[in-house]
C-alpha positions as CSV (number, residue, x, y, z in Angstrom):
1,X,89.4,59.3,82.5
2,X,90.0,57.3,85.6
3,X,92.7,55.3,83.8
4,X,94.5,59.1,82.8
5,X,94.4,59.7,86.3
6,X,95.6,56.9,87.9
7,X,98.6,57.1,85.2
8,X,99.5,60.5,86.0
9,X,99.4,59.5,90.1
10,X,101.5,56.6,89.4
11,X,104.4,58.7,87.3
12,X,104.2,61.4,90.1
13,X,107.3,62.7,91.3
14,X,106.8,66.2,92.2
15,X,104.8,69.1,91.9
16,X,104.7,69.9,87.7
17,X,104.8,73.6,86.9
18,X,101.8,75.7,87.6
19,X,101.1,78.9,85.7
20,X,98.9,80.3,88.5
21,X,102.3,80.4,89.8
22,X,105.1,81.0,87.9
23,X,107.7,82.5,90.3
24,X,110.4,80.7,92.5
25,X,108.5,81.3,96.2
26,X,105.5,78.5,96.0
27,X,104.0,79.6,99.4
28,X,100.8,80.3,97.4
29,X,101.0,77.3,95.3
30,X,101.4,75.1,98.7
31,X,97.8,76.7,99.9
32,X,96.1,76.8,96.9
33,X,96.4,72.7,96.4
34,X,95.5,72.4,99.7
35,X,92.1,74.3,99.0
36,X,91.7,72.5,96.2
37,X,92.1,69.0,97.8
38,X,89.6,69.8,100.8
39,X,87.2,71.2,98.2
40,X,87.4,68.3,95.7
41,X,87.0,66.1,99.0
42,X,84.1,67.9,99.7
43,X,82.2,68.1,96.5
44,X,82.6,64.6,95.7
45,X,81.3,63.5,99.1
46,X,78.3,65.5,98.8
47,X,77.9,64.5,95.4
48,X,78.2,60.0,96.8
49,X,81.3,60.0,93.7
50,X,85.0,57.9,94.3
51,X,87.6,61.0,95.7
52,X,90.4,59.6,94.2
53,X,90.6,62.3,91.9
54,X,91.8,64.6,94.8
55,X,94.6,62.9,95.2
56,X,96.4,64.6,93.0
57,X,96.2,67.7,94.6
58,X,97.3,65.9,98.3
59,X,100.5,64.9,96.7
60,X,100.6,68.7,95.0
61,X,100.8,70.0,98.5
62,X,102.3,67.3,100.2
63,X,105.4,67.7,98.1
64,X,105.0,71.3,98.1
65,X,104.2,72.3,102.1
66,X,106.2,72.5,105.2
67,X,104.3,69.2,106.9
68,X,104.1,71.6,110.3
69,X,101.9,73.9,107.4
70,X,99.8,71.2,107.1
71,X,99.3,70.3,110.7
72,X,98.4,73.5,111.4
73,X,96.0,73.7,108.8
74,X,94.3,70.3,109.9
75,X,94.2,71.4,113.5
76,X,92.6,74.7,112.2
77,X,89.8,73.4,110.3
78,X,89.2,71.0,113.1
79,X,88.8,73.6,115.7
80,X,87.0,75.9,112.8
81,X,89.0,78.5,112.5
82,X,90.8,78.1,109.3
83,X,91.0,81.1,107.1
84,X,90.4,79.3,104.1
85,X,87.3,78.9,101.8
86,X,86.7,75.1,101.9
């Protein structure tokens, strides 16, 4: 499974199509994969396992997000007051 991964990340371009959302504005999609990469951090941590997985989802949103989105974001859950459920 590790070696699937690391194959997908290395033929990464940009953000594949996502049925959660399948309509030109990706606002939601940006936000979403940024969830999902905090949480995957998260769980993995807790759990003592390799993160690496999440990267797929940082390069999701990276590719997808305004990187002043993102800064935001980062200074919000720093301060605690992102709206998010992380």
């Amino acid at each position: 499974m590790a070696e699937d991964i690391a194959t997908k990340l290395q033929n990464y371009r940009t953000a594949p199509f996502d049925a959660r959302f399948p309509n030109q504005n990706q606002t939601r999609n940006c936000f979403y994969n940024y969830l999902d990469y905090h949480r995957c951090q998260k769980s993995l941590d807790a759990k003592g396992v390799d993160t690496a997985p999440c990267d797929w989802y940082k390069r999701v949103y990276k590719s997808l997000c305004p990187m002043s989105w993102i800064q935001k974001w980062d200074d919000q859950r720093a301060e605690g007051t992102f709206p998010g459920k992380i």
